[in-house]
C-alpha positions as semicolon CSV with decimal commas, in nm:
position;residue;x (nm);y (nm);z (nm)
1;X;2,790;0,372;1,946
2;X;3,043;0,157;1,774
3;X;3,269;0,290;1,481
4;X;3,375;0,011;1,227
5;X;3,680;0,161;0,964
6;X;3,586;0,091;0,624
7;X;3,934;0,065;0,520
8;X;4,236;-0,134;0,791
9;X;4,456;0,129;0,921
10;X;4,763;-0,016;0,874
11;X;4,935;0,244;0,814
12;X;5,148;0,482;1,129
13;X;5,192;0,840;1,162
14;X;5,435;0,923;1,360
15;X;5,513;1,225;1,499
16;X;5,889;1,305;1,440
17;X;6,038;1,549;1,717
18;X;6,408;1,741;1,752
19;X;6,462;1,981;2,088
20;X;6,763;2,111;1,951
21;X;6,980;2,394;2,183
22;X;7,231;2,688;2,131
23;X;7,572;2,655;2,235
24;X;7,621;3,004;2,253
25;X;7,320;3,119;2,423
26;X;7,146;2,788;2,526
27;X;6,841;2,886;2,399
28;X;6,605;2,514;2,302
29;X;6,391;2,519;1,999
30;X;6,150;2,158;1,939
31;X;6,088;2,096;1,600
32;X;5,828;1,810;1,499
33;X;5,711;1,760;1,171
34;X;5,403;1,446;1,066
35;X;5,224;1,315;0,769
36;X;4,876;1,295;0,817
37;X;4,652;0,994;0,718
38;X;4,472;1,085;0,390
39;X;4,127;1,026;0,489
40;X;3,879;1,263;0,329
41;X;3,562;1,048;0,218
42;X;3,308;0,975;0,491
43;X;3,261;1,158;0,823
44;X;3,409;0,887;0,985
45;X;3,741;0,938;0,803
46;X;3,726;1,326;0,897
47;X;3,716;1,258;1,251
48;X;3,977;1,019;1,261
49;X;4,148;1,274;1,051
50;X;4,077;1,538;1,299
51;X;4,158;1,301;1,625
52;X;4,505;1,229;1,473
53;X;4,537;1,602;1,447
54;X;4,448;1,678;1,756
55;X;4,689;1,444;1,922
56;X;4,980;1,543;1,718
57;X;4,848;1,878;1,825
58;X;4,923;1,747;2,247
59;X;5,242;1,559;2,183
60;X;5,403;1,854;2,027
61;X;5,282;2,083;2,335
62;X;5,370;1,821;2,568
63;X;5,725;1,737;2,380
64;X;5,806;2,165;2,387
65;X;5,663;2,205;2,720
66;X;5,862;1,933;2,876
67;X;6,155;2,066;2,695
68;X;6,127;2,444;2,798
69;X;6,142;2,554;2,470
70;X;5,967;2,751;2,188
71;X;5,818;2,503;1,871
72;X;5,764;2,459;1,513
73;X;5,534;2,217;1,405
74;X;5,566;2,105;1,006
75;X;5,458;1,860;0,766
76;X;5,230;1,758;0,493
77;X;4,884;1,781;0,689
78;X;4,661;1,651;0,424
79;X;4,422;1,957;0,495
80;X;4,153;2,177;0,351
81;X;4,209;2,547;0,489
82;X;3,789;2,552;0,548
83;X;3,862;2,201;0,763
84;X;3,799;2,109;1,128
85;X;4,162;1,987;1,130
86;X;4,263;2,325;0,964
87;X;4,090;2,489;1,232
88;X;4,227;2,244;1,482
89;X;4,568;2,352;1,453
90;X;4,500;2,737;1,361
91;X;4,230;2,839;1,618
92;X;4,299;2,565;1,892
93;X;4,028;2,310;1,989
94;X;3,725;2,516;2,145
95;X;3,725;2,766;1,857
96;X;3,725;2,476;1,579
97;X;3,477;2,255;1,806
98;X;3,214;2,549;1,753
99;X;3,259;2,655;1,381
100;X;3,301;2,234;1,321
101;X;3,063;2,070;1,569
102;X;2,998;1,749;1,280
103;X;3,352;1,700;1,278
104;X;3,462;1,755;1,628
């Protein structure tokens, strides 16, 4: 099944990221913060909504993970809080995948 964008993306997204780390008790902390696309019209714009969430999602894991350190993830998310992506972030992927199976 091919998937043709109505609009160009031409737009990026990136996904800023800080590991910063205590001097006095060298504790790390990652902060990342994103702006998500604003795509709310078809359900093809959802779901690229949602992928884009879900891989910001992995890259901040990854980025704290790799790091050894605790997270905050922040930024202007574009979401609704009854949305896939919502869920996405709150509930974790198998949780949102079942109360959003259209989307995801």
């Amino acid at each position: 099944l091919a998937w043709k964008a109505q609009k160009p993306f031409k737009q990026h997204n990136p996904l800023l990221s800080v590991t910063l780390q205590s001097k006095e008790n060298n504790q790390k902390m990652t902060f990342a913060t994103c702006h998500m696309p604003v795509l709310f019209g078809s359900p093809e714009e959802l779901r690229a909504q949602a992928i884009h969430m879900n891989l910001v999602l992995l890259a901040h894991q990854q980025l704290a993970i790799l790091s050894g350190s605790r997270s905050v993830l922040m930024g202007d998310f574009n979401l609704m809080p009854n949305s896939a992506q919502y869920a996405l972030a709150a509930d974790g992927y198998e949780l949102a995948a079942k109360s959003h199976p259209d989307t995801l």
